[in-house]
C-alpha positions in Angstrom: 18.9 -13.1 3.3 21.6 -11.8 1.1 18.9 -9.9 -1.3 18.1 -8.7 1.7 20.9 -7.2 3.6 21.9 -6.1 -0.4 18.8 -3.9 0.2 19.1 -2.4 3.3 23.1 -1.6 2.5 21.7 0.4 0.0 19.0 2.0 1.7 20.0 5.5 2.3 18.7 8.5 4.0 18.1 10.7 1.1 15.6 13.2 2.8 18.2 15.5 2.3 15.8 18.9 2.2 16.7 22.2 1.4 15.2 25.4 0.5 12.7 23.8 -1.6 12.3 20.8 1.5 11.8 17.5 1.0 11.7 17.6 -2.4 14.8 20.3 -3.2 17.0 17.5 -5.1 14.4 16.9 -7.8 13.9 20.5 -8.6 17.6 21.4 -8.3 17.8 18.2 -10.7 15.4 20.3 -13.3 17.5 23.6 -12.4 20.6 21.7 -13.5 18.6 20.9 -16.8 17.7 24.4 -17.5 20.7 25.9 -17.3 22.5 23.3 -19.4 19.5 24.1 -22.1 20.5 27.9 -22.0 24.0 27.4 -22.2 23.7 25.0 -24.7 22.0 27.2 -26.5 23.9 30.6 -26.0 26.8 29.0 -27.2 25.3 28.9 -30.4 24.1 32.3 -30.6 26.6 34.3 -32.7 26.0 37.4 -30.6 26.0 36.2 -27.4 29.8 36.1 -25.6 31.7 33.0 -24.8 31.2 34.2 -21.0 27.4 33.8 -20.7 27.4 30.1 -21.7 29.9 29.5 -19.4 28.1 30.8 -16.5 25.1 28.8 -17.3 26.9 25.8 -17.8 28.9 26.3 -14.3 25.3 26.7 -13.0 24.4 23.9 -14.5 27.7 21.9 -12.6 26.2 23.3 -9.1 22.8 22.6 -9.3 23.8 19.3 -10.9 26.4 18.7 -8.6 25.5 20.0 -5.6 23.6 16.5 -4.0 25.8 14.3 -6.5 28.8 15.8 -4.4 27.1 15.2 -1.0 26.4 11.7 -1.7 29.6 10.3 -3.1 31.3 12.5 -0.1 29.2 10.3 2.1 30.2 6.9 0.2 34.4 7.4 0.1 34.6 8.2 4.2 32.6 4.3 4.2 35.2 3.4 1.8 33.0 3.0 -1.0 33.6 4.1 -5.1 30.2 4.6 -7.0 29.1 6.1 -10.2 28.1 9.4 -8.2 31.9 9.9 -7.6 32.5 8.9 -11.0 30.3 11.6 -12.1 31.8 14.1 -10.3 35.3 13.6 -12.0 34.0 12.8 -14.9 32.4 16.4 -14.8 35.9 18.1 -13.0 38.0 16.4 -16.1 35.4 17.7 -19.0 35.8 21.5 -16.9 39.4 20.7 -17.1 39.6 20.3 -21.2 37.2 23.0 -21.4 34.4 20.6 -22.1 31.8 22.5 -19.5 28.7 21.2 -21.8 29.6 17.7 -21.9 30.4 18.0 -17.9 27.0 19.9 -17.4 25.0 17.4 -19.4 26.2 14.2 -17.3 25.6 16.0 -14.3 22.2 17.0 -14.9 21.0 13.2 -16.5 22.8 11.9 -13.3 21.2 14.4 -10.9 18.0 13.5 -12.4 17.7 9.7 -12.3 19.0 10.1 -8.6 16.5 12.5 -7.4 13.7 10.6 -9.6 14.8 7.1 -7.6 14.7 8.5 -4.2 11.5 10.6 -5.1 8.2 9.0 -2.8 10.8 7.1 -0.6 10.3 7.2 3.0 6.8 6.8 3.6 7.1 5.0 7.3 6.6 8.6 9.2 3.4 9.4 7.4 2.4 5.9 8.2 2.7 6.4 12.2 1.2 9.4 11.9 -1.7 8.4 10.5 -2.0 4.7 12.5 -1.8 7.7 15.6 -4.4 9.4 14.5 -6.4 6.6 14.5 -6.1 6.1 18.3 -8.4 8.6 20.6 -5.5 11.3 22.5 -7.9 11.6 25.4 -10.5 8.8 27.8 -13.2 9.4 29.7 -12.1 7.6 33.3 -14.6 6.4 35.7 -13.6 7.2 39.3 -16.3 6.2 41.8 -19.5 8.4 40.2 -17.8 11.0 38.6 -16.1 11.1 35.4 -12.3 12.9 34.4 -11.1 13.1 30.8 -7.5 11.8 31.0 -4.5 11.4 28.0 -4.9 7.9 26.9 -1.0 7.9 28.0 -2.3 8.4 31.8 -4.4 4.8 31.8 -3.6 2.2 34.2 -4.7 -1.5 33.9 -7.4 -2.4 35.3 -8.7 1.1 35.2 -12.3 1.7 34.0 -13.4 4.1 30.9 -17.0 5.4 29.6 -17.2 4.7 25.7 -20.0 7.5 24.8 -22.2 6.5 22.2 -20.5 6.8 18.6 -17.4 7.6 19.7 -13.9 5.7 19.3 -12.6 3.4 21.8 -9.7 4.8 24.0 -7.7 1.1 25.1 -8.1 -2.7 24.9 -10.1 -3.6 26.9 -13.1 -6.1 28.0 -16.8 -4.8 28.3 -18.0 -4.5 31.6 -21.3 -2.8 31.7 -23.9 -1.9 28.9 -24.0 -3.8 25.3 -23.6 -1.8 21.7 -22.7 -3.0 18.4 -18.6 -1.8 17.4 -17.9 -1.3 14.2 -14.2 -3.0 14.0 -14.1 -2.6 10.4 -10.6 -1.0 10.8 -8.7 -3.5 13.5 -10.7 -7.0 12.2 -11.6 -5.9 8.2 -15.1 -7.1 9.3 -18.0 -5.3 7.1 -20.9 -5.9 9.5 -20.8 -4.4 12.7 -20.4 -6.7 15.9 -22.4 -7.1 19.0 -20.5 -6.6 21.9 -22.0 -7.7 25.6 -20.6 -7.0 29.6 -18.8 -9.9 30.4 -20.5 -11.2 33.7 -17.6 -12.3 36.3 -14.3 -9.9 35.9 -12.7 -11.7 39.1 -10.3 -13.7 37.1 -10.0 -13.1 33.9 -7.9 -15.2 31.1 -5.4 -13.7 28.9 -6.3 -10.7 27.0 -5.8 -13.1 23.7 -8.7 -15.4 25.2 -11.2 -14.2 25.8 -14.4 -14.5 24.2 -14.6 -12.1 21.3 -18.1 -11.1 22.4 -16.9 -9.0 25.1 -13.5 -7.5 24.0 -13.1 -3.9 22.3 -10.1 -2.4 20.4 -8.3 1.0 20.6 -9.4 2.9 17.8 -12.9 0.8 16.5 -16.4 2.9 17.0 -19.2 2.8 19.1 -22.4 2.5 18.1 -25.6 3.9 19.7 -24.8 2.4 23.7 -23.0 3.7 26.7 -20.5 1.3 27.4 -17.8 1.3 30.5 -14.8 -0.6 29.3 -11.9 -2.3 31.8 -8.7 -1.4 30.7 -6.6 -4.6 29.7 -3.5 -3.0 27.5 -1.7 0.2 27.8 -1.6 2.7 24.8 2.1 1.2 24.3 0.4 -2.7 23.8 -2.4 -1.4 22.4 -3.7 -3.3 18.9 -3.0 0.4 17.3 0.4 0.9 19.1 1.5 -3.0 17.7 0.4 -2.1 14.2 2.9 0.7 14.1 5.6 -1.0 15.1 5.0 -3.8 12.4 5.1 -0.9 10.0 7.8 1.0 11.5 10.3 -2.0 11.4 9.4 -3.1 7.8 8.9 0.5 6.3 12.3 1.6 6.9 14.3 -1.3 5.5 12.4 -0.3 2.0 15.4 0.0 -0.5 16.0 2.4 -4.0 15.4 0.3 -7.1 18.6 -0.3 -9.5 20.1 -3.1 -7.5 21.5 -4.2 -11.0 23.6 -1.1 -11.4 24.7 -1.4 -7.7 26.2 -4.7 -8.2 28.0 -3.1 -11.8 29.2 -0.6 -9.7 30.9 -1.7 -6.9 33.6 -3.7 -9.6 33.5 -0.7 -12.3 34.3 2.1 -10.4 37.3 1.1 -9.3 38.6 -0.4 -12.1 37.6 2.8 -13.8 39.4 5.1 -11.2 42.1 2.8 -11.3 42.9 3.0 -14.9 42.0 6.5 -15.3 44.8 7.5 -13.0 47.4 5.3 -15.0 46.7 6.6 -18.0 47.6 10.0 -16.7 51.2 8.7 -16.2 51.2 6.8 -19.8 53.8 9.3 -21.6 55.9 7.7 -19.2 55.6 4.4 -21.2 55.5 5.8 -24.8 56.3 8.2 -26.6 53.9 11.1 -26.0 53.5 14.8 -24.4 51.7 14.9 -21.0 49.2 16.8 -22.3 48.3 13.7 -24.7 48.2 11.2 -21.8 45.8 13.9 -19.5 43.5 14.3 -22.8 43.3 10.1 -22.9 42.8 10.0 -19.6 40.0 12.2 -19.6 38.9 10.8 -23.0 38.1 7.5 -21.1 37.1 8.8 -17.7 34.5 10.7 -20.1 33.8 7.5 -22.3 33.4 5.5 -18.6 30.7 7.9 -17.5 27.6 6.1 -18.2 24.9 8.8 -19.3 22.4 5.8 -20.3 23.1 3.7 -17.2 22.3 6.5 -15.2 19.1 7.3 -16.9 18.5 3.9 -18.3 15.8 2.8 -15.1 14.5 6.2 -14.1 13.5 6.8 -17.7 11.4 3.0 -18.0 10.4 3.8 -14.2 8.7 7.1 -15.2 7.2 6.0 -17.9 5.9 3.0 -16.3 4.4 4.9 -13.4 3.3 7.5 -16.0 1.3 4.9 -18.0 -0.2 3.2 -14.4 -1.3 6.4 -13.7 -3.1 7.4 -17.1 -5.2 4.2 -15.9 -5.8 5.0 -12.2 -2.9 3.4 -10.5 -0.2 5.2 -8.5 2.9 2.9 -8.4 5.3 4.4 -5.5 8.7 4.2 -7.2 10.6 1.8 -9.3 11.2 -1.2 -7.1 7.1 -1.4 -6.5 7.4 -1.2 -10.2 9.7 -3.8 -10.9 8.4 -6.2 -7.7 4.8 -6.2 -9.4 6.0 -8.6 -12.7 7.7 -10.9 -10.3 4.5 -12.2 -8.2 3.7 -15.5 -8.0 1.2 -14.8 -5.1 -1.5 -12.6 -4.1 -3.4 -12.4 -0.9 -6.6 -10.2 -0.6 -8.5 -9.0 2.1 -12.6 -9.6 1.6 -14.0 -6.4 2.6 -14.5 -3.8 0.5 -11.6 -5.5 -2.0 -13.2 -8.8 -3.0 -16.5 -7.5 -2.0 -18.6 -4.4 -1.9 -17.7 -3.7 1.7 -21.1 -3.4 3.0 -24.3 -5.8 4.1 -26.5 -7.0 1.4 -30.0 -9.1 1.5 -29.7 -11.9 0.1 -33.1 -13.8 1.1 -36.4 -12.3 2.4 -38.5 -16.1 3.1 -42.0 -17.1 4.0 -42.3 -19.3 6.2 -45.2 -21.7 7.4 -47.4 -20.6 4.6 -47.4 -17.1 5.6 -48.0 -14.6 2.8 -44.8 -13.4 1.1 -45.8 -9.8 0.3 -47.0 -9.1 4.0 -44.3 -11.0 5.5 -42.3 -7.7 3.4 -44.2 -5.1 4.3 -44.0 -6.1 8.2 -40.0 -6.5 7.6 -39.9 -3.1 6.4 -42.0 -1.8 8.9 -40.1 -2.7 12.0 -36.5 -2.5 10.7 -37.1 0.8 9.4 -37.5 2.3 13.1 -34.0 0.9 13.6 -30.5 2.3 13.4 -28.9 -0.8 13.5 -26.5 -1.3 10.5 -28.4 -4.6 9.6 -31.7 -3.0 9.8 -30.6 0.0 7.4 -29.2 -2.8 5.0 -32.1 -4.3 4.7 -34.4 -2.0 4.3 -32.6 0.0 1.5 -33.0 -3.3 -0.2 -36.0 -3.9 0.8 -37.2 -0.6 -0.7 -34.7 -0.6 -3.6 -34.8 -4.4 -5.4 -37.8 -5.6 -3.7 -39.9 -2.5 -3.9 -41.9 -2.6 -0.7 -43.0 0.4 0.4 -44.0 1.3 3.9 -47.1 1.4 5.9 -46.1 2.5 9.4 -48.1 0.0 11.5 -45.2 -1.1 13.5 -44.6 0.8 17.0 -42.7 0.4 20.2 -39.9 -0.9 18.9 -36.9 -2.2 21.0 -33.1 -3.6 20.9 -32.5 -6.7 22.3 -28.5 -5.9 21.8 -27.3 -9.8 20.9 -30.2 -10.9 20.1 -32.2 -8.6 17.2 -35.3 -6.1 17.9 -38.8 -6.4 19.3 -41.7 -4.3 18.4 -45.9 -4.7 18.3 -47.3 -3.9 14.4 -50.9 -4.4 14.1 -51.7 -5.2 17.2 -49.5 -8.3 17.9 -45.9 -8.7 18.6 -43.5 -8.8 16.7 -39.2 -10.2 16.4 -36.6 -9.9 14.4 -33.3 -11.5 15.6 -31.5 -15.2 16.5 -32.8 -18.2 17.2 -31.8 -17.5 21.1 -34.9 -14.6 20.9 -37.1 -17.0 19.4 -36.5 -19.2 22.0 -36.7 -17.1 24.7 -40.4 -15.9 23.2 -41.2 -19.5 22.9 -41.4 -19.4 19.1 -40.7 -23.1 17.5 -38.0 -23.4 14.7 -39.2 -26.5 12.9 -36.5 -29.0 11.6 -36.9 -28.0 8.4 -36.2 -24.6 9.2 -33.7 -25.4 11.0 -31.9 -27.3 8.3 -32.3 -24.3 6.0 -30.7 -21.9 8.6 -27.5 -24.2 8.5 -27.1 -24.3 5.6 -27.4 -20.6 4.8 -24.8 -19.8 7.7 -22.2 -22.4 5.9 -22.5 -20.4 3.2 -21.6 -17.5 5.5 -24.8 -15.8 5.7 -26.0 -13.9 8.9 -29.3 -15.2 9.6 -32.5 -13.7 11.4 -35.5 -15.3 11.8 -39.0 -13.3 12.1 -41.5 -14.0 14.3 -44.7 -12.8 15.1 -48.1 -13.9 16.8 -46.0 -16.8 18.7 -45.0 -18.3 15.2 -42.5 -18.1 13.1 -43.2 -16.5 10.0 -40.0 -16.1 8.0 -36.2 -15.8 7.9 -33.9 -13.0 6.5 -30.3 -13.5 5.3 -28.1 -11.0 4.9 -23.9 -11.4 3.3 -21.3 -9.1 1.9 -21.5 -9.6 -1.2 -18.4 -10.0 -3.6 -17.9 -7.4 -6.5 -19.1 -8.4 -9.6 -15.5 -7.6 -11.3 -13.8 -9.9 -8.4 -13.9 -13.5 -10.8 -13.2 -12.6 -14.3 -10.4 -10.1 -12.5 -9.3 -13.3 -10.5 -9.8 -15.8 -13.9 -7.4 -13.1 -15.5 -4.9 -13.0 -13.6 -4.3 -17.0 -13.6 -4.4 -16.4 -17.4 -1.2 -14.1 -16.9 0.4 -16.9 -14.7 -0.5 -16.2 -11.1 -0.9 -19.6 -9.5 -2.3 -18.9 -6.0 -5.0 -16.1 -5.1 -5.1 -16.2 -1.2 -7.8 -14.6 1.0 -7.1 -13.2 4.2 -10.1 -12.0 6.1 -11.2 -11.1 10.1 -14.3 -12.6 8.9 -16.2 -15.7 10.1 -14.3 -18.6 7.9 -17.3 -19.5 6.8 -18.2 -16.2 5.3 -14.7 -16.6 3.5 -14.8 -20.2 2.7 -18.6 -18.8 0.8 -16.8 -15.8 -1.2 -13.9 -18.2 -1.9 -15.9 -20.5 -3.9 -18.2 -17.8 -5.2 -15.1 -16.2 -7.6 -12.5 -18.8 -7.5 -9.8 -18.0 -4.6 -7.0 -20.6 -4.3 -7.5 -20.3 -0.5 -9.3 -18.4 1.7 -8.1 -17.9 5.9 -10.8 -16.3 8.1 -10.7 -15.4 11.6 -7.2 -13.5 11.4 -6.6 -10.4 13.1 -3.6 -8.0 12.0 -0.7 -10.1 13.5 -2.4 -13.2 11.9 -2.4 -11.7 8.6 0.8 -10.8 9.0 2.3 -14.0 9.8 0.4 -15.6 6.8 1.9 -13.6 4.4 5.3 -14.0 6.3 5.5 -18.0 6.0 5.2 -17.4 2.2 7.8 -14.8 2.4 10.1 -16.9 4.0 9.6 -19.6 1.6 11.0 -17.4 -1.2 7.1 -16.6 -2.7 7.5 -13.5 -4.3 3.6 -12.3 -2.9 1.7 -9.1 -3.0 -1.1 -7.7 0.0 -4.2 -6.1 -1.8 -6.5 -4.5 1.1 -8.2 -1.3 2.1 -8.1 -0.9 5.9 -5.7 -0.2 9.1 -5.8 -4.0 9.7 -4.2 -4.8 6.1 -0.9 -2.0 6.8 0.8 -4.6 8.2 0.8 -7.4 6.0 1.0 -5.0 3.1 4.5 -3.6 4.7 5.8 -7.4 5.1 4.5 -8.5 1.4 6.5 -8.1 -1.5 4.2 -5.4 -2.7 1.6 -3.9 -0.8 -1.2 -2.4 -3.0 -4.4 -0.6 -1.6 -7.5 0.0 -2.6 -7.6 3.6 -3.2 -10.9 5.5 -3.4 -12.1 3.2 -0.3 -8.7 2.7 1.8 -7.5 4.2 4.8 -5.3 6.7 5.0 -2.8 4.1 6.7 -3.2 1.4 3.8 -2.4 4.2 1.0 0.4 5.3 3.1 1.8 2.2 3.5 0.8 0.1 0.1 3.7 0.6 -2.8 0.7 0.5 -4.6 -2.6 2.2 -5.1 -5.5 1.4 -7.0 -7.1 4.8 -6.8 -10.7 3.7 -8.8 -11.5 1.1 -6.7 -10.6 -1.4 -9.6 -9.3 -4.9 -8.8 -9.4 -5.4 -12.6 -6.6 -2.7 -13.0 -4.8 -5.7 -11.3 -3.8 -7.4 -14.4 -3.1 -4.8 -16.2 -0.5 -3.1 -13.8 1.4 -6.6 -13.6 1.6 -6.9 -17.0 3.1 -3.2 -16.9 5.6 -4.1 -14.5 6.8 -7.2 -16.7 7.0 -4.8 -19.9 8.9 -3.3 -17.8 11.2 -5.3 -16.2 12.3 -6.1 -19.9 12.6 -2.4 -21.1 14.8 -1.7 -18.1 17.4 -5.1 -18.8 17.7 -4.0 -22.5 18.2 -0.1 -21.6 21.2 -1.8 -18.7 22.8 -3.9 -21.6 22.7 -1.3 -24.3 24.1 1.5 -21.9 26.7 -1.4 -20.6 27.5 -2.4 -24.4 27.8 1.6 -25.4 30.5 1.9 -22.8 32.6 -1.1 -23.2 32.5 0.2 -26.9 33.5 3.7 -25.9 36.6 2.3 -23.2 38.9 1.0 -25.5 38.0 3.4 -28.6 39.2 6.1 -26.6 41.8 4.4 -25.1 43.5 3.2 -28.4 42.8 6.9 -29.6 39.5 5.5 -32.6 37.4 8.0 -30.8 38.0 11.6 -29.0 36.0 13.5 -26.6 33.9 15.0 -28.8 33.1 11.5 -30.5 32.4 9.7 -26.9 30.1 12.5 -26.1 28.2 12.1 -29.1 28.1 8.2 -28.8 26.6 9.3 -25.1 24.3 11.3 -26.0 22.9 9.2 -28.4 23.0 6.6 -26.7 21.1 8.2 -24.0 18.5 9.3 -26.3 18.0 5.5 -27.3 17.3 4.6 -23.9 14.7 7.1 -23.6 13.0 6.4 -26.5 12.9 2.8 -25.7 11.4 3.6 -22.3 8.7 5.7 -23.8 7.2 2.6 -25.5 5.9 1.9 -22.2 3.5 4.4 -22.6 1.8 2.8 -25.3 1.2 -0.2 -23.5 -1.8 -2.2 -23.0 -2.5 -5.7 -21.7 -3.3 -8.3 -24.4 
């Protein structure tokens, strides 16, 4: 709890805007720069007047200055002394002495490590704005036999909406006329589409919560090809969309700047700084010298305590970090992300579309009873290919694709049975594709044996459908999400580096997890978990001290991502909702970048702690030099700057890395 309140005392508003908006204090950071280059250099040029460097170097102060000012403004009146208003003195005494370079250059290193920390902070709005978007703005209500298009805002429970076919769902609610198949790929995370039917007896209804899955929709999930007309059971304000932005909403905002080590430094050294600064200005009062020596000693070490490398010391590693993620296809959202990544212990993944290819695959296309295999095929592919059903286009791509069957269009009449699978005549006898309930009902026999084999296939979380035709059953298809073929060595790699648990967290069937789990090697898998489950998963590990990151793709993932230690997305594939939200992106797609970008963030980690200590070291060096008189202005300048230089080059090496 104290790292935490440590963060959220920290965590400022620095959406400070400007002329330039949002992201004015980075480019008046670069402004500062410039201006300290030209003056720098003007005052070198033996025609050039003492007047025009000055200018630039004054320009330099207020660009530099300008949000470095505002913020330590902001800190005194809560009573608090940090390195921004040592900067600022540190910059007024140099301008004092005549020293406007040295004051320009610690006010433009400064102004750059502090715009570069806050830079890609404050991510929560964009986050609501796209879970928002997700949700329809308008419903189509159902009053007596005519139809009004109302603001979703206007709903009342109870009330009763048309869902038009392929169209999103405008509340939670519970079907009550008319069966389609809903795509709640981005509420559940499941790949396959789901069957929805009208629930028969509304009178008395249990909790939203329980009841059967079969008949309850979600704000925001698609329609397929049916009419439906939907009771009302949440308002917009409970909806699943409206709870998934107030998840992110609370956690987004209590995101903190990175550099907690240099916080802690600073709330002892300033003060101590400020406090002997100010009694060295009186010292010709103890000893035997002018005024003027004890303000030049005093600003000697006010100088010699302003902390050039500190100040650039993680923003330098950060950038170059982030720099080399992204030269591989990661975006890494600032330095805590950064630094979080090397400190996992724990990573949870959703199934679809992260651990697996995120769409229906099939698996087995079976004879049965002796029937011949190639037929059996060619009748498949025959019926299924008159269907729109997600499952029927699945199977025959692969039907066309890896078993090469090609189509001879005897099949006709085809029809949904929605629940249940299709029914259609091909060569002059009937034929059905679907669950073992349609075979029943068409008084088709599923032998033992069969039988035995269908269990088996659905432990291993296979969605099975059985084909019959002239009153016998004549085969079985299987169909499964299969998992990426990068998922176990990425998985197998990642213990290598010292992960020890490899979670998955999935709106999936557990058996379909419990299958993929042992497939590549998960630690765990949890299925059945809808956004608040997924959530609190990832919380009981939190709250055990587990330093875990979230790695999913969709809407139902923002959540647990936003409570995780670091939430990283699957790019390329993700919603806009998971990019938003993730510290993390992975914009290729690859889980293998995985390993890679932790190792990063360890490199890291280290490069930043040596840059802390040397800058540290350099100063309590500099202190007492200039305070016993071993080193002047000029010389603690120089030390800076060099000093500053080291950390930078140090950084760099990041650049260069790679993952053994």
């Amino acid at each position: 709890m104290e790292h935490q309140h440590d963060h959220e005392k920290h965590n400022h508003n620095h959406d400070h805007g400007g002329i330039f908006g949002k992201r004015t204090e980075l480019y008046f950071a670069i402004l500062s720069g410039v201006f300290f280059l030209m003056g720098l250099i003007l005052a070198r040029v033996p025609w050039a007047t003492p007047w025009v460097s000055l200018v630039c170097y004054i320009l330099a102060y207020v660009f530099g200055g300008y949000f470095t000012l505002l913020e330590a403004i902001g800190k005194i009146r809560k009573g608090e002394f940090e390195i921004d208003f040592l900067m600022i003195v540190a910059a007024i005494g140099a301008a004092y002495i005549d020293r406007w370079g040295e004051g320009a250059l610690l006010l433009f290193l400064f102004s750059l490590g502090h715009s570069l920390e806050h830079y890609a902070m404050n991510k929560a709005s964009k986050s609501i704005k796209a879970l928002g978007e997700l949700s329809p703005k308008t419903a189509l209500l159902k009053n007596g036999g005519d139809l009004k298009e109302i603001p979703v805002e206007e709903l009342r429970l109870n009330d009763i909406i048309v869902v038009k076919p392929n169209t999103k769902i405008a509340a939670d609610g519970v079907v009550v006329k008319g069966s389609s198949s809903i795509d709640q790929s981005s509420i559940t995370g499941e790949s396959i589409p789901v069957d929805k039917t009208a629930i028969h007896d509304i009178s008395d209804l249990p909790q939203f919560e329980k009841l059967d899955p079969s008949h309850v929709v979600f704000t925001g999930t698609i329609n397929g090809d049916s009419m439906l007309e939907v009771q009302v059971l949440k308002l917009n304000a409970d909806a699943t969309i409206s709870r998934l932005v107030k998840m992110i909403n609370e956690v987004e905002t209590k995101k903190s700047p990175t550099q907690l080590t240099t916080k802690k430094f600073e709330k002892w050294f300033v003060p101590i700084v400020v406090v002997l600064v100010i009694g060295l200005c009186f010292l010709h009062l103890i000893i035997d010298e002018t005024v003027q020596d004890s303000l030049y000693r005093a600003i000697s070490v006010l100088v010699a305590s302003s902390p050039c490398a500190l100040a650039i010391s993680t923003p330098s590693a950060v950038i170059s970090g982030i720099a080399r993620a992204a030269n591989k296809g990661v975006i890494i959202k600032g330095g805590r992300a950064l630094e979080d990544l090397g400190s996992l212990t724990t990573i949870a993944f959703d199934k679809t579309g992260t651990l697996t290819e995120g769409k229906p695959r099939l698996i087995n296309a079976i004879a049965l009873n002796g029937y011949d295999k190639k037929e059996f095929l060619e009748l498949v592919l025959d019926v299924e290919s008159l269907s729109d059903h997600p499952l029927a286009r699945a199977i025959t791509k692969d039907l066309k694709d890896e078993y090469k069957v090609e189509n001879s269009n005897r099949s006709s009449n085809m029809e949904a049975i929605q629940g249940k699978g299709v029914v259609g005549q091909y060569n002059g006898g009937h034929i059905y594709i679907g669950n073992g309930q349609l075979m029943k009902e068409k008084g088709i026999q599923i032998l033992e044996e069969i039988q035995d084999q269908i269990d088996q296939l659905q432990k291993e979380g296979q969605t099975i459908m059985l084909v019959g035709y002239k009153q016998r059953a004549i085969g079985l298809l299987s169909v499964m999400d299969v998992p990426r073929k990068s998922a176990a060595p990425t998985l197998e790699r990642l213990r290598k580096i010292g992960i020890k648990q490899l979670i998955m967290l999935t709106g999936d069937h557990q058996n379909v997890a419990d299958s993929i789990a042992a497939q590549i090697g998960l630690t765990e898998a949890k299925g059945n978990l809808l956004p608040e489950d997924k959530v609190k998963a990832i919380g009981e590990y939190v709250n055990k001290g587990i330093k875990i990151a979230m790695v999913g793709d969709g809407v139902n993932d923002a959540p647990a991502m936003a409570n995780s230690t670091v939430g990283i997305a699957m790019g390329a594939a993700g919603s806009d909702v998971a990019l938003e939200t993730a510290d993390v992106a992975l914009m290729s797609d690859r889980i293998e970048s995985l390993p890679f970008v932790i190792g990063l963030s360890r490199k890291s980690k280290s490069i930043i702690k040596q840059n802390l200590w040397a800058s540290m070291g350099i100063v309590a060096f500099l202190i007492p030099a200039t305070l016993f008189g071993f080193a002047n202005i000029g010389v603690a300048v120089a030390i800076h700057e060099g000093s500053t230089i080291l950390v930078v080059i140090n950084a760099l090496r990041l650049l260069r890395y790679n993952l053994d």
